[in-house]
N, C-alpha and C positions, 0 to 999 in steps of 0.2 A: 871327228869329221862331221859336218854338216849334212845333212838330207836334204832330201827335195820337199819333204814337208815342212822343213825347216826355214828351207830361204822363200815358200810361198808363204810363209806366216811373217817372216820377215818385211818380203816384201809388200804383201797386204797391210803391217801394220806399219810401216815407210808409209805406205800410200795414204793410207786414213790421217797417218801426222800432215804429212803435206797437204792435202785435201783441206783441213782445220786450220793450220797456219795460214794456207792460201787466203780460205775466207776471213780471219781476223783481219788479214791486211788489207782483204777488199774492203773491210765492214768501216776499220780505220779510215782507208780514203774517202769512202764516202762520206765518212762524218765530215772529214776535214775537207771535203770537198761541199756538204751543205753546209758548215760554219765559215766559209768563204763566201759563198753566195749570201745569205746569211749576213753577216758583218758588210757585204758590199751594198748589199739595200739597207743596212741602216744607215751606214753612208751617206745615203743617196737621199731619204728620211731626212736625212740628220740637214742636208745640203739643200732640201728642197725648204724644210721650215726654216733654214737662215734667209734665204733668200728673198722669200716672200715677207718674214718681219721685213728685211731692208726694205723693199717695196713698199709695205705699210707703213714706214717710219717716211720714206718719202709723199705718201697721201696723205697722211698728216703733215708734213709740211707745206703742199701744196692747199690743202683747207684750212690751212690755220689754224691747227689743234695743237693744243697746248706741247711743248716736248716736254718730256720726261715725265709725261702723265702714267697715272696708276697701271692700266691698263699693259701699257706698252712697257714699262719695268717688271710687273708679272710676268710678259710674256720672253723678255729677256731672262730673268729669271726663271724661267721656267726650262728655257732654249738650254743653257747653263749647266741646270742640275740633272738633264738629261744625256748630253750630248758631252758636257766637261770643259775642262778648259778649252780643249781645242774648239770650243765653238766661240771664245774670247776671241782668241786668237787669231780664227778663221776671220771673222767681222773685220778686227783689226786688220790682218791682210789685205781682203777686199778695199774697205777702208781707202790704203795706201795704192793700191793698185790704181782706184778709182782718180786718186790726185798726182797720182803719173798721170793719166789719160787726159787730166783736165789740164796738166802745167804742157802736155805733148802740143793739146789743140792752142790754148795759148801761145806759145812758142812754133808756130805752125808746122809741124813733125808729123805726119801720117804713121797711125799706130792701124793695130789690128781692128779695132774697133770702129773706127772710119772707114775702114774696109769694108766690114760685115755688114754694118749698120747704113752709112752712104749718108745721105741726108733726111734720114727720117730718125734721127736719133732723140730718145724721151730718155730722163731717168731711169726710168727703168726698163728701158730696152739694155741701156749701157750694162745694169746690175745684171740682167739676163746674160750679155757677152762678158762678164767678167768673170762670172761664177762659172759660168759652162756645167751645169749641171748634167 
């Protein structure tokens, strides 16, 4: 038979397990709760320097600077071997997205982007409403 000093030692050492356990799984989420926030600002990193190259890639077009100058292949290359493929891919996207919007306004179709923007739309107002960072 069991005592009383027995089921308070029990229970005391129930409670310290639980107590332990508890806090691994706090300690858990919170990691996985700061490698969420975390991963979402590189994201955000990763989406704001796409962006701005496309920007830049269109002021050089606008000045008449060479394409596929040194400059701007480093900093593609650079975008690349940081960010991965998915920052090909992303470009590419945008890219396409960009010549939906331009064959819409040809075709005279009101997209979201003539919404947003009305008639004050630049290059790179459009790249700003299409990334939506």
């Amino acid at each position: 038979m069991i005592g009383a000093g027995m089921l308070e030692t029990l229970f005391i050492a129930f409670l310290i397990t639980w107590i332990i356990l508890r806090q691994r799984r706090r300690k858990s989420f919170d990691n996985q709760y700061r490698e969420l926030i975390n991963s979402e600002m590189r994201v955000k990193e990763s989406a704001t320097r796409i962006c701005d190259f496309l920007i830049e890639v269109i002021n050089d077009e606008k000045n008449d600077v060479e394409p596929f100058g040194d400059l701007r292949l480093d900093q593609a290359r650079k975008i690349i071997e940081e960010v991965g493929p998915g920052a090909f891919y992303w470009m590419a996207h945008i890219s396409a997205q960009l010549a939906s919007v331009s064959a819409a306004q040809i075709n005279q179709i009101p997209t979201n982007v003539d919404a947003e923007l009305r008639d004050r739309a630049t290059p790179e107002d459009v790249v700003r409403v299409v990334v939506k960072i």
